[in-house]
Backbone bond lengths (Angstrom), bond angles and torsions (degrees), N, CA, C in turn:
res aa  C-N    CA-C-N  psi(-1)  N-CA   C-N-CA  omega(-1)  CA-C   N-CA-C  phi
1 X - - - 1.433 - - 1.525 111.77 -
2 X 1.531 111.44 -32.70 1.580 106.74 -162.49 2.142 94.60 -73.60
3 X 1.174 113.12 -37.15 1.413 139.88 170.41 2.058 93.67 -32.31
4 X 1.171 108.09 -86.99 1.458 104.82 171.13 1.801 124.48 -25.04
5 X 0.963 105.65 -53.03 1.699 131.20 -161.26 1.875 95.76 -76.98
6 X 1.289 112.22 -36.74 1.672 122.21 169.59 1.604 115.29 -56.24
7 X 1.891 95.52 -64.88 1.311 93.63 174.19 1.587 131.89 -55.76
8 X 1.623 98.88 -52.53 1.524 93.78 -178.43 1.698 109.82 -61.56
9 X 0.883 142.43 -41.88 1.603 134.93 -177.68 1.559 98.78 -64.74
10 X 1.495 139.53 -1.75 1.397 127.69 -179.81 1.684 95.96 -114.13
11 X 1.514 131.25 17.79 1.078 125.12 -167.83 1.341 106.97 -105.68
12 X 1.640 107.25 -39.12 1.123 123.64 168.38 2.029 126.87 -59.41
13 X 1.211 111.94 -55.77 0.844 119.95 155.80 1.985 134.58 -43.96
14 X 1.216 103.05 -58.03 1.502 110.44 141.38 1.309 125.00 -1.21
15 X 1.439 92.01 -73.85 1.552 135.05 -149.27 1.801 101.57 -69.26
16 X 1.341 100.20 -57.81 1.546 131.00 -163.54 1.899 88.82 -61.74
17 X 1.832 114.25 -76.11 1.557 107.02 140.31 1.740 129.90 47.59
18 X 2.097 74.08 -107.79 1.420 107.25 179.80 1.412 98.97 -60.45
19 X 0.884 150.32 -52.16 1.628 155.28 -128.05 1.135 78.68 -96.87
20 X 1.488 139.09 -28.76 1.642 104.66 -140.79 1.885 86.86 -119.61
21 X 1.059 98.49 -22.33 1.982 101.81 167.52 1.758 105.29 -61.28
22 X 1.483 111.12 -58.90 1.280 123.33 -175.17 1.479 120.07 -50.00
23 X 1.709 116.13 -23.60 1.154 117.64 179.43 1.625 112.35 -95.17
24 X 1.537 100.66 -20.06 1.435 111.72 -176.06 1.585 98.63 -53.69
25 X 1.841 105.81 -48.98 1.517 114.06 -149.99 1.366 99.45 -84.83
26 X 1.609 129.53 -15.66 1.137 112.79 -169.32 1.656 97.21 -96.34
27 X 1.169 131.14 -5.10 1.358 127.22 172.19 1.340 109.08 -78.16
28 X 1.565 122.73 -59.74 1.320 119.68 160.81 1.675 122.06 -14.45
29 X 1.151 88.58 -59.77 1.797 103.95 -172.91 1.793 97.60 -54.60
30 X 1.294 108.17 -46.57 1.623 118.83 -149.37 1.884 92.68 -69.97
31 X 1.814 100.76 -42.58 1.623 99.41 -177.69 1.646 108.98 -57.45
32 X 1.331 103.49 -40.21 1.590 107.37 -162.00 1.714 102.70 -71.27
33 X 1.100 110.99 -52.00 1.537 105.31 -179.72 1.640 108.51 -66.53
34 X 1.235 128.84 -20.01 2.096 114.15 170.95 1.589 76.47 -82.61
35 X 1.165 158.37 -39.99 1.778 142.61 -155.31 2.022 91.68 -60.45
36 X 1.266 101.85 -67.44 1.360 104.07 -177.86 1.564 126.33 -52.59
37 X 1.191 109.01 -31.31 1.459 113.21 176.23 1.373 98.06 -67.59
38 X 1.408 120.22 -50.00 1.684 110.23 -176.62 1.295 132.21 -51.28
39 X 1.476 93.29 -39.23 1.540 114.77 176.88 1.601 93.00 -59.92
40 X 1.107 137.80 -75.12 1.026 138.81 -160.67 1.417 132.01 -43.30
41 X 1.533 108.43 -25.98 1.764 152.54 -139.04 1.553 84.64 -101.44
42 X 1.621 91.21 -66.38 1.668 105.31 -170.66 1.402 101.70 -63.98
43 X 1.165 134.45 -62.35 1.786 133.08 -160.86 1.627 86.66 -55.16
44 X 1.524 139.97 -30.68 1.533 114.46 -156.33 1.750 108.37 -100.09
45 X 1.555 93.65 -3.81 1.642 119.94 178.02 1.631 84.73 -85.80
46 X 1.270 133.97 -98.59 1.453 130.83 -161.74 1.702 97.32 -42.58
47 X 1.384 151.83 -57.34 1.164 135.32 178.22 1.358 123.34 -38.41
48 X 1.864 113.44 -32.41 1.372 95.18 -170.86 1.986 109.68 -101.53
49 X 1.564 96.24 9.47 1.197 95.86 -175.18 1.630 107.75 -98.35
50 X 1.378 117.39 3.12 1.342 123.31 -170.41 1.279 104.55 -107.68
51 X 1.552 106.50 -12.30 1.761 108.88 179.07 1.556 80.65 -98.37
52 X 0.733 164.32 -87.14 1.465 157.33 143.53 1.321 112.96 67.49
53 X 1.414 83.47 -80.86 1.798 122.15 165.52 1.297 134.72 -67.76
54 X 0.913 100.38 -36.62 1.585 105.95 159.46 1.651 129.75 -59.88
55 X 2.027 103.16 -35.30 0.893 121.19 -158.40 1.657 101.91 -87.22
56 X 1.357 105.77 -26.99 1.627 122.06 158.57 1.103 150.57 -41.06
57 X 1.656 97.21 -43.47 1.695 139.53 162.11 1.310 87.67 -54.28
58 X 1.027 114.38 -81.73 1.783 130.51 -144.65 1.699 99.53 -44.29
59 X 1.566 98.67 -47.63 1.321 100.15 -169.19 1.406 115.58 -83.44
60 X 1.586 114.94 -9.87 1.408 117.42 167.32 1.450 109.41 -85.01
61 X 1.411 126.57 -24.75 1.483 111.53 150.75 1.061 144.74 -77.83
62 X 1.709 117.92 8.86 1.302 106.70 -166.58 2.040 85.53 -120.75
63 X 1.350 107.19 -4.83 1.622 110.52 167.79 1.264 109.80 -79.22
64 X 0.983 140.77 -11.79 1.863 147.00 -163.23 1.328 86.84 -125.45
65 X 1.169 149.11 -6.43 1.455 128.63 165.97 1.860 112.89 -100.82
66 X 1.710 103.07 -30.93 1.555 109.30 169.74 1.864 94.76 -77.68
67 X 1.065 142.64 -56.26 1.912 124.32 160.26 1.119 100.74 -22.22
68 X 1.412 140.76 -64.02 1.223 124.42 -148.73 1.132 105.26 -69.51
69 X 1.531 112.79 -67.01 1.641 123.73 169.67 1.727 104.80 -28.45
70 X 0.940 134.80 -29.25 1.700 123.11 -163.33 1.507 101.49 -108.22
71 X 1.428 124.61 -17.10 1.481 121.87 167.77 1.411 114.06 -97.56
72 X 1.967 126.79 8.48 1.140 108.49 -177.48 1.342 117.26 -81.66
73 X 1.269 135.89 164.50 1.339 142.37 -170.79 1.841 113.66 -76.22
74 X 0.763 90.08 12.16 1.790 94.79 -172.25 1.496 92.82 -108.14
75 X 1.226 111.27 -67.62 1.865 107.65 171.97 1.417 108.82 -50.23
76 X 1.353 136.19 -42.15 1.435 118.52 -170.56 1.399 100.94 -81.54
77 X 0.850 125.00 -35.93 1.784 121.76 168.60 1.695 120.37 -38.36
78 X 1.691 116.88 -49.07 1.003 154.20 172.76 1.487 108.29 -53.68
79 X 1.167 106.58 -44.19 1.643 130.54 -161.90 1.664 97.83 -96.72
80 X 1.170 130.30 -46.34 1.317 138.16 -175.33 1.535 100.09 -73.68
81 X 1.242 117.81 -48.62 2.029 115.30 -171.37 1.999 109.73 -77.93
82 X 1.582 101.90 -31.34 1.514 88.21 178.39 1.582 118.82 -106.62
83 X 1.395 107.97 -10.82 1.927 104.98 170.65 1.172 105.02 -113.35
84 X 1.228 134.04 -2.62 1.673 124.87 155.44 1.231 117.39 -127.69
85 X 1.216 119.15 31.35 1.908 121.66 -175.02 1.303 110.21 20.39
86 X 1.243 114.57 52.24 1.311 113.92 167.56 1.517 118.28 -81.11
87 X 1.140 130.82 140.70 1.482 138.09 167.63 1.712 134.69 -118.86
88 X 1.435 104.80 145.33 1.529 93.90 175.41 1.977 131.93 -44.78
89 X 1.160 103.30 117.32 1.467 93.18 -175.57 1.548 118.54 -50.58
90 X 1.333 132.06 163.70 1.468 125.30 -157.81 1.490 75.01 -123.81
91 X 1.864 120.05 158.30 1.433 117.80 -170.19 1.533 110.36 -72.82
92 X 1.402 112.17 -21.46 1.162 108.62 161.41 1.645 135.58 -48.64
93 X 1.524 110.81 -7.21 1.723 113.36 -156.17 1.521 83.72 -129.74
94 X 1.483 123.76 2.35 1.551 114.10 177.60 1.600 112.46 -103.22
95 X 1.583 120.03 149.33 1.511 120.88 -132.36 1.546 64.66 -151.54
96 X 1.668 111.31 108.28 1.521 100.02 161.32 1.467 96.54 -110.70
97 X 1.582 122.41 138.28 1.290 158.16 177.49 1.326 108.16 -94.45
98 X 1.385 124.48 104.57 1.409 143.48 158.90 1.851 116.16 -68.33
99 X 1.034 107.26 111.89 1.482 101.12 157.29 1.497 125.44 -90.20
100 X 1.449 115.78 158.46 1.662 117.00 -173.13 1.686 116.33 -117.16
C-alpha cells in the first residue's frame, strides 16, 4: 500500500516537470519564430530603403546634368540674343580697363 501512495505523489510532480520543460520549449520556439520574422521585416525595410537610395542617385545625377545643360554657354548666348536682344559687342563698344 505504502508503494501506491509513492507513486501517485511522484506522478504529479513529474507531471508539473513535463509542463514546465514543454512551456520552456514552446516559448523558445515562439522567441525564435518573432526573431525570424524580424529578420525578415528588417532585410525588406533595408531592401526598400536601398532602392530608395539608389533611386536618389539617379535623380541626383540626372539634376547636375539638366544644371549643366542650363548653365552652358550656348543656351545663355541663345537666351541673351532672343529675350534680351542682346548682341556681340563690335571692337568699337569694348573699354579695356587696366589695373595698377
Amino acid at each position: 500500500m505504502a508503494r501506491n501512495v509513492k507513486k501517485r505523489n511522484r506522478k504529479p510532480r513529474a507531471t508539473g516537470i513535463w509542463i514546465l520543460l514543454m512551456s520552456i520549449f514552446i516559448a523558445e520556439l515562439f522567441f525564435y519564430t518573432w526573431c525570424r520574422v524580424q529578420n525578415v521585416r528588417v532585410g525588406y525595410e533595408i531592401s526598400k530603403k536601398r532602392d530608395k537610395h539608389q533611386n536618389l542617385l539617379t535623380l541626383q545625377n540626372n539634376l547636375e546634368v539638366e544644371l549643366a545643360r542650363l548653365r552652358s554657354p550656348e543656351r545663355l548666348s541663345e537666351i541673351a540674343k532672343h529675350r534680351f536682344n542682346l548682341t556681340v559687342p563690335t571692337p568699337e563698344q569694348i573699354i579695356v580697363v587696366h589695373e595698377k
